[in-house]
PDB file of the backbone (N, CA, C, O) and the ligand in Angstrom, with CONECT records:
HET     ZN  A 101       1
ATOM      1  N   UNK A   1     106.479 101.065  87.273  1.00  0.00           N
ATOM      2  CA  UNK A   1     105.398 102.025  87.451  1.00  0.00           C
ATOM      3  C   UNK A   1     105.187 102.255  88.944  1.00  0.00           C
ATOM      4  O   UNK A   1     104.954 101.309  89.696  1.00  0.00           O
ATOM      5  N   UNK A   2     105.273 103.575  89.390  1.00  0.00           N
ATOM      6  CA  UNK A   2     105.174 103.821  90.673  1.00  0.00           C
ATOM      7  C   UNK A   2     104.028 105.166  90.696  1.00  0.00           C
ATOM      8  O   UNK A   2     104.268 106.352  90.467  1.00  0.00           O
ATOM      9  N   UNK A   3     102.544 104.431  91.104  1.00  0.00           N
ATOM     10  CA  UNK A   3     101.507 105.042  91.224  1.00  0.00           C
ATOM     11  C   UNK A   3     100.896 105.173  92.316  1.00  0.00           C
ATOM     12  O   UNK A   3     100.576 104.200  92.999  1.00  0.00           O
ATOM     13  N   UNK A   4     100.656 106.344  92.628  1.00  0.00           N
ATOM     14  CA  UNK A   4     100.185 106.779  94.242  1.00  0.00           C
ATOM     15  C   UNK A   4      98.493 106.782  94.324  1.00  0.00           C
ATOM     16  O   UNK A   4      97.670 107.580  93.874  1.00  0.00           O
ATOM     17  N   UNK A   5      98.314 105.294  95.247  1.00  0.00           N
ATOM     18  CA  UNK A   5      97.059 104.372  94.992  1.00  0.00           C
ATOM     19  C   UNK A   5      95.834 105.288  95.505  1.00  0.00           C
ATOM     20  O   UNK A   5      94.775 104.782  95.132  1.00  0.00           O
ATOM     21  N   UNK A   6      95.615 106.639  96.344  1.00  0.00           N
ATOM     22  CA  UNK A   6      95.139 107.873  96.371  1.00  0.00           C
ATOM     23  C   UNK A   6      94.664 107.650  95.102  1.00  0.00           C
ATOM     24  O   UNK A   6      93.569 107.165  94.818  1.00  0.00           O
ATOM     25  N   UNK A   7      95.970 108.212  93.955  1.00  0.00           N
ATOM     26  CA  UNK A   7      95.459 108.405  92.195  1.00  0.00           C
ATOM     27  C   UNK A   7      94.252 107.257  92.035  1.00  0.00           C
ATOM     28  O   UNK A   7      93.045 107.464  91.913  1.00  0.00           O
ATOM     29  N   UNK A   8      94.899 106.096  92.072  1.00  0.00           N
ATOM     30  CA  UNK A   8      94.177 105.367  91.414  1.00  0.00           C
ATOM     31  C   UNK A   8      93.035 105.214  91.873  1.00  0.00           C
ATOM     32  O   UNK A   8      92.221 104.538  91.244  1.00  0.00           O
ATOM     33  N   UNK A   9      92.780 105.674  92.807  1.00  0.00           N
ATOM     34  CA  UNK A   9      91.375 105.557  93.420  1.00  0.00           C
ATOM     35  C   UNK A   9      90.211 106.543  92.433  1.00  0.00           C
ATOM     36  O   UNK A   9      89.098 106.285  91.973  1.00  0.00           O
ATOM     37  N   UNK A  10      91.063 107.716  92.391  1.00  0.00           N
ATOM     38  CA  UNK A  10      89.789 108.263  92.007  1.00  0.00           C
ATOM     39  C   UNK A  10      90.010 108.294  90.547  1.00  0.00           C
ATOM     40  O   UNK A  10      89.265 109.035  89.904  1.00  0.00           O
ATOM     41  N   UNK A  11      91.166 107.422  89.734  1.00  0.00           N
ATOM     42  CA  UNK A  11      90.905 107.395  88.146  1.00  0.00           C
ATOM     43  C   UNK A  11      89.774 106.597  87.476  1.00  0.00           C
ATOM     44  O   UNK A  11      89.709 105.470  87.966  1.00  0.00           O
ATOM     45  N   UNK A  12      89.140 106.751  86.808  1.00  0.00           N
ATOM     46  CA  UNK A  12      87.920 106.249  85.985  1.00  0.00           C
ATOM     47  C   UNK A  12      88.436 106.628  84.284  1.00  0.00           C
ATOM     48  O   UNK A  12      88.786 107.718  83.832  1.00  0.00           O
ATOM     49  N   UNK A  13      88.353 105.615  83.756  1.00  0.00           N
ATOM     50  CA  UNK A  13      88.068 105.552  82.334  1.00  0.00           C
ATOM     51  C   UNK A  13      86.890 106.334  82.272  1.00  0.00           C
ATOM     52  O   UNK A  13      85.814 106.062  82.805  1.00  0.00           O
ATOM     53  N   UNK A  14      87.344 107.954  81.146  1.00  0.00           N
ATOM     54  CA  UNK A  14      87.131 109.097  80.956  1.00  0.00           C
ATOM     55  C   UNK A  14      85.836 108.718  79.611  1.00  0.00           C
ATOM     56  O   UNK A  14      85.037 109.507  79.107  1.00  0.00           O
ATOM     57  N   UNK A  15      86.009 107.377  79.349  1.00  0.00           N
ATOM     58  CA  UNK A  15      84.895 107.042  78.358  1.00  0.00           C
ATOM     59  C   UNK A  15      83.683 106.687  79.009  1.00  0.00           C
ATOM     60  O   UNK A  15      82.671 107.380  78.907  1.00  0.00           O
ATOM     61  N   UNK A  16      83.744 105.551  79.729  1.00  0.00           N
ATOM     62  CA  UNK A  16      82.444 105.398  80.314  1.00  0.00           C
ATOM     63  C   UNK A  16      82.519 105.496  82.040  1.00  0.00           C
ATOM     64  O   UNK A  16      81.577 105.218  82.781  1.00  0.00           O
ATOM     65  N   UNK A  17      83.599 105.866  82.393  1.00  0.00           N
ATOM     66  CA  UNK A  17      83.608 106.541  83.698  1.00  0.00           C
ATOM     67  C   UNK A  17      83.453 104.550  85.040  1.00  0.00           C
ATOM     68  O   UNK A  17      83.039 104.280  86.168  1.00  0.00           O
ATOM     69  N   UNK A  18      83.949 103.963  84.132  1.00  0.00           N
ATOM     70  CA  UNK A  18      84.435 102.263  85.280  1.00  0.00           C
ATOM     71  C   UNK A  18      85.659 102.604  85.958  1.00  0.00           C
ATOM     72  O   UNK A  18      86.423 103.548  85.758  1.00  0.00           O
ATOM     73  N   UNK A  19      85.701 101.792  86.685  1.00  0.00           N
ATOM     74  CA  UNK A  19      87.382 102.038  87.620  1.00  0.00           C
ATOM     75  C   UNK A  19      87.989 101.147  86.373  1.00  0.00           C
ATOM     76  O   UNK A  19      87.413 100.559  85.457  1.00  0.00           O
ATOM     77  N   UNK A  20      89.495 101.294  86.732  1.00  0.00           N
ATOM     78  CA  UNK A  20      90.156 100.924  86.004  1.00  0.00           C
ATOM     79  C   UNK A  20      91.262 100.171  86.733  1.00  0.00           C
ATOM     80  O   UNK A  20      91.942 100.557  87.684  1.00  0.00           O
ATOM     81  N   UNK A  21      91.305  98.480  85.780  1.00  0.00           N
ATOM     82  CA  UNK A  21      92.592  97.911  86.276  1.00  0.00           C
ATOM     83  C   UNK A  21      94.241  97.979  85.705  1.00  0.00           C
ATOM     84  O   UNK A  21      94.596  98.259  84.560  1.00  0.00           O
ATOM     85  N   UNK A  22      95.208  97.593  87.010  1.00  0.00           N
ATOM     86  CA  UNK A  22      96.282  97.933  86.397  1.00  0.00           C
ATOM     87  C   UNK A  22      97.058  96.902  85.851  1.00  0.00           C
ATOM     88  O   UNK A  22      97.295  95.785  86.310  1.00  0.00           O
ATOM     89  N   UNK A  23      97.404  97.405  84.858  1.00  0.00           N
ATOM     90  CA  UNK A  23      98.462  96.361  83.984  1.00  0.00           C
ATOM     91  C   UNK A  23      99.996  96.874  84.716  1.00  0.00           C
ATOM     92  O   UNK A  23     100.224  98.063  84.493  1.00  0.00           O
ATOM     93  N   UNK A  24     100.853  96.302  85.382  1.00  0.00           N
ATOM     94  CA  UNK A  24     102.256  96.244  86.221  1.00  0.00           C
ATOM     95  C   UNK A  24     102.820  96.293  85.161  1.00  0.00           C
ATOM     96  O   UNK A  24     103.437  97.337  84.948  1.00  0.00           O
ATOM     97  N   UNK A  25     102.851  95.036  83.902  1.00  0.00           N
ATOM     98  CA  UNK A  25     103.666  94.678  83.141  1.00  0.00           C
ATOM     99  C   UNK A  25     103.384  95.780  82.310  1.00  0.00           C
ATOM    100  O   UNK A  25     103.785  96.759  82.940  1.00  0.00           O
ATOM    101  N   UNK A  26     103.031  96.056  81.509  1.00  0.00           N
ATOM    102  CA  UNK A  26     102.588  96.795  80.394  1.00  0.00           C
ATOM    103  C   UNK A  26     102.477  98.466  80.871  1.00  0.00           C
ATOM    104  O   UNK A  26     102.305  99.452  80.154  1.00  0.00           O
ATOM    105  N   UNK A  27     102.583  98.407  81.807  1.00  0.00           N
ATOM    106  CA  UNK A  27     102.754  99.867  82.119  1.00  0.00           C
ATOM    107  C   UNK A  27     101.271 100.800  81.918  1.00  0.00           C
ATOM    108  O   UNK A  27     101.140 102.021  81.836  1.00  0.00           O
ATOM    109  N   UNK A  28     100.360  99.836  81.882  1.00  0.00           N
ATOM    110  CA  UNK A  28      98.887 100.842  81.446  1.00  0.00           C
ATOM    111  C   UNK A  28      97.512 100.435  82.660  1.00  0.00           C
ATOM    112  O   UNK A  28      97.464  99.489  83.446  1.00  0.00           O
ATOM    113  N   UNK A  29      96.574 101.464  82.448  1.00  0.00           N
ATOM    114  CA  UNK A  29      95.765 101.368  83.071  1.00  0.00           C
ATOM    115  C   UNK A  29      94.307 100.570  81.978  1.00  0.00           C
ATOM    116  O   UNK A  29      93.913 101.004  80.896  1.00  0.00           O
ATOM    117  N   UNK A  30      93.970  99.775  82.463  1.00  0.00           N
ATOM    118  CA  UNK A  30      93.375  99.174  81.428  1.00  0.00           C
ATOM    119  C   UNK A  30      91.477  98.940  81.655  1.00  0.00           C
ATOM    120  O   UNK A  30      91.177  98.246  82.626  1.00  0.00           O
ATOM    121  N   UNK A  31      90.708  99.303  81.097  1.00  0.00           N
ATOM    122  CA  UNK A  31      89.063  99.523  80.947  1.00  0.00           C
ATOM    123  C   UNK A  31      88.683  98.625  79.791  1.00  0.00           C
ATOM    124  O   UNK A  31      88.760  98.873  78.588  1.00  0.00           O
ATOM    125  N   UNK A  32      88.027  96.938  80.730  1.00  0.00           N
ATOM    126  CA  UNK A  32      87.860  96.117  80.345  1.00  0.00           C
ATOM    127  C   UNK A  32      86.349  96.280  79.712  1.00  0.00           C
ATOM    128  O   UNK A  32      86.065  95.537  78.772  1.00  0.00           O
ATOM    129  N   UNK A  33      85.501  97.091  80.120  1.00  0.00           N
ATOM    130  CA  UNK A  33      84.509  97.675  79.265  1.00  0.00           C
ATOM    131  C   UNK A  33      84.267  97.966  77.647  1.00  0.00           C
ATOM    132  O   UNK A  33      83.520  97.518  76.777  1.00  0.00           O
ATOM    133  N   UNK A  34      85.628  99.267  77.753  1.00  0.00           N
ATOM    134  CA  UNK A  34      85.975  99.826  76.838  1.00  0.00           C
ATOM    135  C   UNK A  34      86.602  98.964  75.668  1.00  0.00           C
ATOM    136  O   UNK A  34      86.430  99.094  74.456  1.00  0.00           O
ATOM    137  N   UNK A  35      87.594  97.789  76.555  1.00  0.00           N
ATOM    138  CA  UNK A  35      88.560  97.392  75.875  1.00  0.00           C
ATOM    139  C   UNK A  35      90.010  98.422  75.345  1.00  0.00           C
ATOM    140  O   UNK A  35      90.775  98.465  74.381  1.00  0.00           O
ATOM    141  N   UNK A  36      89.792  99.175  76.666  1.00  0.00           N
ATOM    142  CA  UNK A  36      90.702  99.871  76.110  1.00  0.00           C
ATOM    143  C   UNK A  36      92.220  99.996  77.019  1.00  0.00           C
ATOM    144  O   UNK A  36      92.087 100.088  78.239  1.00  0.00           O
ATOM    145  N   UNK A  37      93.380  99.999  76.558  1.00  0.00           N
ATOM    146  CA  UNK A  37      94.516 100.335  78.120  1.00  0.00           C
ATOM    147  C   UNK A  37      94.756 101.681  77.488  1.00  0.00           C
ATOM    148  O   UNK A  37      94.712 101.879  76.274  1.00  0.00           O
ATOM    149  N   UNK A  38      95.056 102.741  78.555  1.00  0.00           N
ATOM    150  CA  UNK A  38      95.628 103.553  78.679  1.00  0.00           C
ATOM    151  C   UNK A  38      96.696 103.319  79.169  1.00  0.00           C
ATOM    152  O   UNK A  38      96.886 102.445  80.015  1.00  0.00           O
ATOM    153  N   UNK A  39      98.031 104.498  78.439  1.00  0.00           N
ATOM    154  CA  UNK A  39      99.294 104.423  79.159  1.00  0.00           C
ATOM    155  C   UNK A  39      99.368 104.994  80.307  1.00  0.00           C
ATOM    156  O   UNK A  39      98.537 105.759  80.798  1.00  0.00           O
ATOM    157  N   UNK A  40     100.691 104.518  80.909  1.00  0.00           N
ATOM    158  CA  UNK A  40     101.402 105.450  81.868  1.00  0.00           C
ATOM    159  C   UNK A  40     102.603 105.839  81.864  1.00  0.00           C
ATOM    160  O   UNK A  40     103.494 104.998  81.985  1.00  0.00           O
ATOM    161  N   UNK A  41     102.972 107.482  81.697  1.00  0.00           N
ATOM    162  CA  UNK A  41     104.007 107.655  80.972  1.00  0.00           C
ATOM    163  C   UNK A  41     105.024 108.758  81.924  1.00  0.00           C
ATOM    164  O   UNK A  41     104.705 109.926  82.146  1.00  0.00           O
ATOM    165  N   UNK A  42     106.306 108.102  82.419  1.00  0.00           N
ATOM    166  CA  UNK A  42     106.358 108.425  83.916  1.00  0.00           C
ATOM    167  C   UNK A  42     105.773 108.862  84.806  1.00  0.00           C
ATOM    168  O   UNK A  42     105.643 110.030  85.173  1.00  0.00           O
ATOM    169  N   UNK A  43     105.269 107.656  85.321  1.00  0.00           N
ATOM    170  CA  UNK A  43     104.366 107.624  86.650  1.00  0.00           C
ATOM    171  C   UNK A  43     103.224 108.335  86.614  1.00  0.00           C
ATOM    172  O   UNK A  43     102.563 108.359  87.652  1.00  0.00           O
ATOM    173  N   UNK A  44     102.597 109.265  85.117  1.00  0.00           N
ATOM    174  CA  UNK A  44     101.423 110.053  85.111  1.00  0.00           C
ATOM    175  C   UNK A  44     100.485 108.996  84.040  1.00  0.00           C
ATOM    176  O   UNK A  44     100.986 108.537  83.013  1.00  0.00           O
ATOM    177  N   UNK A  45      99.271 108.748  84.402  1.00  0.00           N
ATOM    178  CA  UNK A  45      98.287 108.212  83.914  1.00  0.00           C
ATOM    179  C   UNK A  45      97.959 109.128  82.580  1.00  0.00           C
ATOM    180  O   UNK A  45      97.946 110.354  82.689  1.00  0.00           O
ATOM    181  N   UNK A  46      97.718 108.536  81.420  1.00  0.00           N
ATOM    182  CA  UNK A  46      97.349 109.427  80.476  1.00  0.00           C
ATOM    183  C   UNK A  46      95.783 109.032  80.157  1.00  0.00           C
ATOM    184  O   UNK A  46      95.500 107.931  79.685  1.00  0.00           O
ATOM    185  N   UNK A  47      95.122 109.699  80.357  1.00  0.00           N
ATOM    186  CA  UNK A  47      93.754 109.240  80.383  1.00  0.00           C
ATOM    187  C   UNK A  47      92.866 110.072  79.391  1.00  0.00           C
ATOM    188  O   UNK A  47      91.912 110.785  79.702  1.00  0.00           O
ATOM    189  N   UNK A  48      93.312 109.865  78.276  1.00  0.00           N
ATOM    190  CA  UNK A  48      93.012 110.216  76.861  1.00  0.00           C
ATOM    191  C   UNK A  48      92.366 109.330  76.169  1.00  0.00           C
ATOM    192  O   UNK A  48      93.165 108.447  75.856  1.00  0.00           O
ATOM    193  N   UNK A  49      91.303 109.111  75.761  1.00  0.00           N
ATOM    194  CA  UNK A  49      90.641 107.919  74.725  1.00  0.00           C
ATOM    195  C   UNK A  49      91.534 108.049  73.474  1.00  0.00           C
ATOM    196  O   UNK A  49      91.896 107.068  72.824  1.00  0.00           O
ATOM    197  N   UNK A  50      91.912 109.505  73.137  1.00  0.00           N
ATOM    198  CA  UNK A  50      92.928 109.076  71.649  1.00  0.00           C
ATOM    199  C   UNK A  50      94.089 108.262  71.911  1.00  0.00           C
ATOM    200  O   UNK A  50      94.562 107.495  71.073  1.00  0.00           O
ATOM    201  N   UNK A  51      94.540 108.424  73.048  1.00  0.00           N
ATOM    202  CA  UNK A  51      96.202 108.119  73.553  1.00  0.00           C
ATOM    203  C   UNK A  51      95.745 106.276  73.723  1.00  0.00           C
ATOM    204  O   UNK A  51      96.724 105.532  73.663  1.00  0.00           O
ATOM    205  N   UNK A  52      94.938 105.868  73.839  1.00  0.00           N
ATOM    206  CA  UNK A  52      94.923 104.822  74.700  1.00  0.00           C
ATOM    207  C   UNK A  52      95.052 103.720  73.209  1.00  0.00           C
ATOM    208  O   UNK A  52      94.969 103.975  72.008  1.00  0.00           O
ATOM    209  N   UNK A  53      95.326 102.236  74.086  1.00  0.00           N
ATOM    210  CA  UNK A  53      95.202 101.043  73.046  1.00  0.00           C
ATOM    211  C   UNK A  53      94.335 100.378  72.951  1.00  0.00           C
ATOM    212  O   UNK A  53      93.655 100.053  73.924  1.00  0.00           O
ATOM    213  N   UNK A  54      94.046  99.879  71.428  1.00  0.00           N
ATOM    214  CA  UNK A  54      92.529  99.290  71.752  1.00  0.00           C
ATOM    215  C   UNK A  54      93.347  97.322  72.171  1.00  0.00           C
ATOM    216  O   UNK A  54      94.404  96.704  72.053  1.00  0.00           O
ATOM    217  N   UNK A  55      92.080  97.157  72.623  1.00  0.00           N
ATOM    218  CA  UNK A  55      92.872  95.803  73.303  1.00  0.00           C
ATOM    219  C   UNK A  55      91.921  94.668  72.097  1.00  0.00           C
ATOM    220  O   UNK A  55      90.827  94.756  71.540  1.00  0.00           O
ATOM    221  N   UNK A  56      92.904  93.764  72.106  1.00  0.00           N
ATOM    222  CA  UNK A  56      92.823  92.493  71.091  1.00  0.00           C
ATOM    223  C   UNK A  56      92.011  91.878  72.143  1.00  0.00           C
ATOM    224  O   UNK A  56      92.037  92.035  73.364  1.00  0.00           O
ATOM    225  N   UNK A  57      91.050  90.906  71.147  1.00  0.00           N
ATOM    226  CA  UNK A  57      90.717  90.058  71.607  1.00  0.00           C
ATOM    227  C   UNK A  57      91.460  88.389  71.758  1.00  0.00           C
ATOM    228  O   UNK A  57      90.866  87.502  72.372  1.00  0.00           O
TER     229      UNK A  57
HETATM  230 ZN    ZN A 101      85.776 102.467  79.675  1.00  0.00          ZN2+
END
């Protein structure tokens, strides 16, 4: 994943609007709030609440 940290600055989880951390491995942007990761699907953040995974506890 090669993300231009500019982006990530101003991405916010589109649900409740938190910054969001990055998962390297997993390839997602992840909203520990939400519990939710969003993908990243060459190098573009998909910042869709449908698109995203809900995260296990
Ligand atoms: Zn959120």
């Amino acid at each position: 994943m090669n993300l231009d940290p500019a982006l990530l600055d101003i991405l916010v989880c589109p649900q409740c609007r938190a910054t969001l951390a990055v998962d390297v491995d997993r390839d997602e942007l992840v909203c520990h709030l939400c519990r939710l990761a969003y993908p990243v699907r060459d190098d573009i953040p998909v910042m869709l609440v449908g698109e995203a995974r809900s995260l296990a506890d």
